[in-house]
Every structure is written in C-alpha cells, then in structure tokens.
C-alpha positions as a printed Julia matrix, in Angstrom:
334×3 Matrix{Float64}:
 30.58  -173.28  -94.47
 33.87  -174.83  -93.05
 34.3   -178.7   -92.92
 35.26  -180.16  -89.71
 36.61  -183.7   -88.81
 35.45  -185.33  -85.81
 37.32  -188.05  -84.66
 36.53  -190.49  -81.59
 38.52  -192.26  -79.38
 36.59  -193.03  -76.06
 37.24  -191.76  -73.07
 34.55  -190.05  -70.25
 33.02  -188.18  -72.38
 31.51  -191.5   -74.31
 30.82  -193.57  -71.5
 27.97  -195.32  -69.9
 27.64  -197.31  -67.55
 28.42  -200.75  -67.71
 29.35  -204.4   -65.67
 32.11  -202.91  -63.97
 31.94  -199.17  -64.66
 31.65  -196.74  -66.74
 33.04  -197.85  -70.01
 32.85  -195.92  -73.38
 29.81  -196.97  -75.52
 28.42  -193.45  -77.41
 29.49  -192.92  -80.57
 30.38  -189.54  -82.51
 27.29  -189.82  -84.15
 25.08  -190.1   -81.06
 27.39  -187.42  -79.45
 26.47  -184.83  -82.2
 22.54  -185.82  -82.25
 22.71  -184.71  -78.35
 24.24  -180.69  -79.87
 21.84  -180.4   -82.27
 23.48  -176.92  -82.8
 26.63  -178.08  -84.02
 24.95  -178.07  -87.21
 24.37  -174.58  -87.45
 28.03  -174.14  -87.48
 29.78  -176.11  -89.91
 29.48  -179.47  -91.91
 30.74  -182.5   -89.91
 31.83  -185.95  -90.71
 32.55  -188.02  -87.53
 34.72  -191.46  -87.51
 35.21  -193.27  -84.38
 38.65  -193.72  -84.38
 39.57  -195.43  -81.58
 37.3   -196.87  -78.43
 39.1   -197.06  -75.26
 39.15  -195.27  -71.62
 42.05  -192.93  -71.7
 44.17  -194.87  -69.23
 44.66  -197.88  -71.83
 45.17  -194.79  -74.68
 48.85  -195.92  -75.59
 51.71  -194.98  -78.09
 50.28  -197.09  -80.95
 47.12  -195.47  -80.57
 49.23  -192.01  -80.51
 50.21  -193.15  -83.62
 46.93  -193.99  -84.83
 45.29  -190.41  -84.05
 48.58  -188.99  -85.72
 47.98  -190.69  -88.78
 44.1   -190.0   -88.92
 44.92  -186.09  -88.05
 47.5   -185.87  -91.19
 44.69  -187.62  -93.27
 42.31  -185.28  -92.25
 44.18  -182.36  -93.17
 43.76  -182.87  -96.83
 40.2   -182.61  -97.12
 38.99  -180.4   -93.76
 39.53  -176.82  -92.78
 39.62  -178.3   -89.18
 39.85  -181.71  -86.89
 38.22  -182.33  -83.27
 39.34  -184.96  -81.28
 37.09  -185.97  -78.18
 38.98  -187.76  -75.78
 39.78  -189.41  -71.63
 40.64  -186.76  -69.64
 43.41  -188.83  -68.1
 46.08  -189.43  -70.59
 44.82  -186.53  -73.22
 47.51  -184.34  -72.22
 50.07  -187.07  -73.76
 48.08  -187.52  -76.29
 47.99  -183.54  -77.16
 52.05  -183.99  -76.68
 51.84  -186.72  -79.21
 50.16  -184.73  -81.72
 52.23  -181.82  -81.04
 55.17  -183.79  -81.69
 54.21  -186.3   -84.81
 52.53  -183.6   -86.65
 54.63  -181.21  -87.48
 53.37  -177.98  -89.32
 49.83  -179.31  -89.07
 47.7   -176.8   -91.76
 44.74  -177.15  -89.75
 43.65  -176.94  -86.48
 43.35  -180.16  -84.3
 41.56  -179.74  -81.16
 41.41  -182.11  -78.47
 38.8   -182.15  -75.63
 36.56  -184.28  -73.34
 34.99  -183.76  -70.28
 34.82  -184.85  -66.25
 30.83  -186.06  -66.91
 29.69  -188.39  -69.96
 28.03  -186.8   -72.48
 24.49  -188.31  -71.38
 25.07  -187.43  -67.68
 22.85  -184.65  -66.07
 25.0   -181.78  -65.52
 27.58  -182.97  -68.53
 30.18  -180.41  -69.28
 30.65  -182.21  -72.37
 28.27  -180.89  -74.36
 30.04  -177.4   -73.99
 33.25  -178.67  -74.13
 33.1   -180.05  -77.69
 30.87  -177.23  -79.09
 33.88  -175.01  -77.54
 35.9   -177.06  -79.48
 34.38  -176.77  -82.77
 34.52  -173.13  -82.68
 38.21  -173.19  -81.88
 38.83  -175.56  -84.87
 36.93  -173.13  -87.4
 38.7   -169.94  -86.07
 41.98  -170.77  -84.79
 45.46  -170.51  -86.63
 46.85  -174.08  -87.52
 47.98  -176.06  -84.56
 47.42  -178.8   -82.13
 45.48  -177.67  -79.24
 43.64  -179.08  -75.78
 40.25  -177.18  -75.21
 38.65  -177.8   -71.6
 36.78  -175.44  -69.43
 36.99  -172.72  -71.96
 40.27  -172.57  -72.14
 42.44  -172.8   -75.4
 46.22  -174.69  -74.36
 48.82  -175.37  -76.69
 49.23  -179.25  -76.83
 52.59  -179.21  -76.06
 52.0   -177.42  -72.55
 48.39  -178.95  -71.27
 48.52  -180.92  -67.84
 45.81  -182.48  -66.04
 45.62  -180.92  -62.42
 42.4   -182.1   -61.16
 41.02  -185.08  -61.19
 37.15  -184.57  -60.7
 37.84  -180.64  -61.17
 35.54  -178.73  -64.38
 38.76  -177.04  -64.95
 40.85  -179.76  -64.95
 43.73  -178.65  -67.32
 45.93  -175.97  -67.2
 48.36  -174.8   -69.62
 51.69  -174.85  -67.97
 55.04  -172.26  -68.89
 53.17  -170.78  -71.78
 50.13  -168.44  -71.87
 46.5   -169.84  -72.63
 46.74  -169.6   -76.41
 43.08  -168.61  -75.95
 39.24  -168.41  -74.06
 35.95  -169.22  -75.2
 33.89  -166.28  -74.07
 30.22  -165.43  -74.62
 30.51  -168.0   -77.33
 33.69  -166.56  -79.22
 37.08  -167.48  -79.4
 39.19  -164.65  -77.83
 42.58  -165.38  -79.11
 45.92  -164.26  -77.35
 47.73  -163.11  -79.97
 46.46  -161.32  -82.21
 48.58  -162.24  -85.15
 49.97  -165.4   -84.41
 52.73  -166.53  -86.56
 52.58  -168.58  -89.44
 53.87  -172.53  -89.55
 56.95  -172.72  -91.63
 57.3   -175.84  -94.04
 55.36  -178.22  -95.28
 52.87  -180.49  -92.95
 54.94  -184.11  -92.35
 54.15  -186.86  -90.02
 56.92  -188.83  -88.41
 54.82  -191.52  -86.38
 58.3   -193.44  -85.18
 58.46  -194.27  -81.62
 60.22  -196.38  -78.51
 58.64  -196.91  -75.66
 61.35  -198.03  -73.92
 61.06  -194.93  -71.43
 61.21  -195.34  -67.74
 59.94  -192.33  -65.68
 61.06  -192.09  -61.9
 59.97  -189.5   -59.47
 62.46  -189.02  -56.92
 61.66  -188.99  -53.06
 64.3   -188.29  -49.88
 66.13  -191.78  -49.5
 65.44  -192.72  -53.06
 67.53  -196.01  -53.87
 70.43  -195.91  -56.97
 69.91  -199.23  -57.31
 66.39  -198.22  -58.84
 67.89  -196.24  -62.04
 70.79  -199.46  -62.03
 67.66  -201.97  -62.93
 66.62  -199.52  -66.27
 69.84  -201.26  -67.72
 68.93  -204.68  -66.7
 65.92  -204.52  -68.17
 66.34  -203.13  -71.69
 65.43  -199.29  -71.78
 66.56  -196.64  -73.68
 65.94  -194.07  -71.93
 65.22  -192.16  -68.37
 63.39  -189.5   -66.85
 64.25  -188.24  -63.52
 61.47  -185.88  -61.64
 63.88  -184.39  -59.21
 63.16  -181.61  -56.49
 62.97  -177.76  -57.06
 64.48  -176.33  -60.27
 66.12  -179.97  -60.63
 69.21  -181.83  -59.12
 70.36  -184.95  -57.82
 70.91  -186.71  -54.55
 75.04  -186.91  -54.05
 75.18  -187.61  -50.08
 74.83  -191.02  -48.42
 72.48  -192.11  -51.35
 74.61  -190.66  -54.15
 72.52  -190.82  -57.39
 75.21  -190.0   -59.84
 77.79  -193.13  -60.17
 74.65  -194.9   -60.94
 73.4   -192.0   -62.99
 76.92  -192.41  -65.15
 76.89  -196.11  -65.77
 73.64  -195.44  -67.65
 74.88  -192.93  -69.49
 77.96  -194.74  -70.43
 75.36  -197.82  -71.73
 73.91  -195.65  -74.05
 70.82  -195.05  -72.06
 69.52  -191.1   -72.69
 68.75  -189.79  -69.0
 67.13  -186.91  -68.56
 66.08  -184.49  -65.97
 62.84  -182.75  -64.76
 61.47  -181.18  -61.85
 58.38  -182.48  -59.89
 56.65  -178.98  -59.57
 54.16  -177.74  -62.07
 55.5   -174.2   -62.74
 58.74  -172.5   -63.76
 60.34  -174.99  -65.67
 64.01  -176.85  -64.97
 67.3   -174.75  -64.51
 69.95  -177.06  -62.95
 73.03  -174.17  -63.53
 71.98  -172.94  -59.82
 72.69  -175.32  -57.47
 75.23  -178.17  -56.47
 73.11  -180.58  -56.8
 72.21  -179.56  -60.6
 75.5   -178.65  -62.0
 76.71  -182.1   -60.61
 74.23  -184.27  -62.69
 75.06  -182.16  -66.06
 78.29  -182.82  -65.55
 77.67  -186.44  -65.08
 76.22  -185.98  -68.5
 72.22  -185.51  -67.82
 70.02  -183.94  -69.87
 68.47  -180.71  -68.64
 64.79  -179.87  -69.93
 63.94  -176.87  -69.57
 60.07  -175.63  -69.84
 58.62  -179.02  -70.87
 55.8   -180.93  -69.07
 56.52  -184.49  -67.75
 54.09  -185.9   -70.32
 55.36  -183.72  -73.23
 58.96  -184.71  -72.16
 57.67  -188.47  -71.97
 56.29  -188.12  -75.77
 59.12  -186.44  -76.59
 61.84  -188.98  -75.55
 59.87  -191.98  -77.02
 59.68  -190.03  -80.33
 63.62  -189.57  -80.37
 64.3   -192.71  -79.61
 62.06  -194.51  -82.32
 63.32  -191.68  -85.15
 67.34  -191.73  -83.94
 70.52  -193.38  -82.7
 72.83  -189.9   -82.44
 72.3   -189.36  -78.84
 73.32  -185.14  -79.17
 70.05  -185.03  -81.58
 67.92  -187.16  -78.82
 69.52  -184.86  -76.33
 68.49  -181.54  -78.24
 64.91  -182.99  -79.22
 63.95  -183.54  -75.38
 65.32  -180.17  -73.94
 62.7   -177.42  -73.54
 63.25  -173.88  -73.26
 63.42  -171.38  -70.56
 62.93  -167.69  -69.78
 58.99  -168.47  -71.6
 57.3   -168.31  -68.1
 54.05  -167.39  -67.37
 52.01  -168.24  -63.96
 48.77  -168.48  -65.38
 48.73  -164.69  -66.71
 44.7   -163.57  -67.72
 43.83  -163.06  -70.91
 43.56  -159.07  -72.36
C-alpha cells in the first residue's frame, strides 16, 4: 500500500467559524477522521504545516511548503497539500517553480465550503486528491472539481464557483471520473535530473494592471521605492500606451535602473504575443520582457524566484518568459 504525505496549511477547507469569521481551526487529523475511507486507500501521515487563510499565505510560507514537499519526497510515494482557495494557484506556481524534478506527486487542493459544512465539497476534493497522488506521474499539480491542472497553469476564476479553477494554455493534465483518475496522456514523459530545491526569492515585485488613461508616473514610483522588478497586465495580446499618456519613456528609465519589467496580458486565454501590433513591438524595443503562455500568478512566482536566485538580467529575462503556440481553450478530455 502506497504512503502518502498530507500536509496542512489552512485555508477554507479548515475553517470554522470564529469572532470575526471563519478562520481555520481543523486539523489534518480531524480532516481525515471526517473520510473515514481514505484509509482504505493508502497509509497516511498528516503534519499541519502551516495555519493561515490563504490571503495571508506569503512567499516565506512558499518557501516553507517547498521545503516540506522536498522532505517528503524521500520517504512517500506521494504528497497532498490542502489549501485557501484564494492564493493556491501561486502557491501551485511556487511549487512548480522551487521544486524542480519533484519524484513524486504533490497535489494541492481545497475547497469553496469547510470541511464540516453541510454540502462541503471538501470531502471529495481531497479524496480526489489522494487518488491523483497514488496514480499520477511525478509533478506538482492543483486538483479541484475533478479536475487534474498542472501547477504552473491553475487560475482561480470563481470566487464562490464548485469549479473554481481552470487550467489555463495547457490541457487538463487529467479528470477524476467514477472514482478513477483518467489521465491525458497516456505516457507522459519522464522528469529529467535529479529532484533539487532552490527556495531563493525577492519579493520586490510590483504588479500593475493597466486601464485607458493609466498614469506613467505610476511605473516612475517602482524606482522610488526600491523594486526589482515589474509586471505590466496590458490589453489584448499585450502592448503599451504611446499617445498622450505615453508609457514607454517611463517604461525605459526603469529598465535603464536595472529594474526587470515585464509584460502580460489581462485576458485569461491565448497567452502574450506583442510581435503583432504597434503598440507591442514598441515596448520590446524599449526593452520589455514578453511572456508568453504564463499565468499572472505563475509569472508573479516566477519573477520573485529570479530575482532572489540571480543578478544577470538575460537569465531573469529567459526564466520569466513563457511559451507560445501550446494553446488550448479548455479542450475535453478523450
């Protein structure tokens, strides 16, 4: 029987209610007592790792699931971590991104309704998770709803929503159905190296998301006040603002600071491609960074993680671009 590591770090799915709230009070322990047939599964030993609500789920505690996760990996076939809702898709990043060629499985999940509520999805939601860790090729992983999402392409989309993540510019990796994992591919491919853990990071990251009459002055102040690094969500496939507003001498003064800037797009789908328009081949000549495929939160993990591990800004620049032409609007399961 496979050996699983549960690890807890708050969130919903832990949560009672309390002065002010709901606050997260159950631990892993009470959490498996409630799925009694979790047992009949696998052997389980639980630690609760952390004890926050997801919004106050930081770096440092990235850092601290990173370094539990690598642990983990030396003594279980498989790791679930239950988890907010609201920042687990940067913490799935995280993972993604200080773990690198995990030789487990590590599975994140939570759910809209604590675990002791009525009509809790939790309940579901972690045993889904348990049978992705035991079957599932090594990898980090968000499991919610059913759906298997590779962490480096989970976003949240709903906020009250059962099916509140969605795995965005990459297919679902796979779907709980009738109580089996379905996988997508059928012979996915191996990890190549050996398992490290790098858990250097800066947070020195300041995320903007651009409106019609958005002020240069803004991006001016990320000098003034010490970062490393910006993010620009821009419009469509991703450009700046050059008329009356013009976006790029301040956009160039950063860049000649030594600040990394980098840009996005503010829709969900389809990735960044800034070779189309003015208003994108403009800002990469004023030296931006283009990012392809990538998620605002993995691209947020993902700049903080090359700031903290380098100086050389062309290996920050090619850690934070994503890919393109790797697609996919949600496309079903076969």
């Amino acid at each position: 029987m496979k050996r699983i590591l549960m690890l807890t770090t708050g969130g919903t799915i832990a949560s009672e209610a309390g002065e002010d709230g709901l606050v997260p009070k159950t631990t892993g322990q009470q959490m498996l007592e409630i799925i009694p047939e979790l047992a009949d599964l696998c052997e389980i030993d639980c630690t609760d790792l952390i004890n926050l609500d997801s919004t106050n789920i930081q770096p440092e505690e990235w850092a601290i699931m990173a370094r539990a996760a690598f642990e983990g990996m030396q003594k279980y076939d498989g790791i679930v971590i239950t988890h907010g809702t609201d920042t687990m898709a940067y913490s799935a990043a995280a993972l993604a991104t200080m773990l690198t060629n995990p030789t487990v499985p590590v599975v994140l999940t939570g759910s809209v309704f604590p675990i002791g509520a009525e009509k809790t999805d939790a309940k579901k939601n972690i045993y889904d998770a348990f049978l992705t860790a035991m079957h599932i090729p090594a990898g980090i992983y968000l499991v919610f709803d059913g759906r298997v999402i590779d962490g480096l392409y989970a976003s949240k989309v709903r906020s009250a929503g059962l099916d509140a993540f969605v795995s965005v510019n990459r297919p679902y990796a796979g779907k709980i159905e009738d109580g089996k994992l379905v996988l997508r591919d059928a012979e996915p491919q191996a990890a190549q190296g050996e398992a490290a853990l790098d858990e250097r990071f800066d947070p020195k990251v300041l995320l903007f998301k651009l409106i019609p009459g958005f002020d240069p002055e803004l991006l001016r102040m990320a000098a003034t006040l010490g970062y490393r690094g910006v993010i620009l969500e821009s419009f469509g496939p991703g450009g700046l603002t050059y008329y009356r507003r013009n976006l790029i001498p301040a956009v160039e003064e950063l860049i000649s600071a030594g600040i990394v800037v980098a840009v996005t797009t503010q829709c969900l789908y389809d990735g960044c491609d800034m070779n189309t328009y003015e208003v994108g081949v403009k800002a990469l000549k004023a030296g931006v960074i283009p990012t392809g495929d990538l998620t605002t939160e993995a691209l947020v993990v993902r700049m903080m993680t090359a700031l903290g591990r380098w100086q050389d800004q062309e290996k920050i620049a090619a850690f934070v671009q994503g890919e393109r032409g790797y697609i996919d609007r949600e496309t079903p399961l076969t």
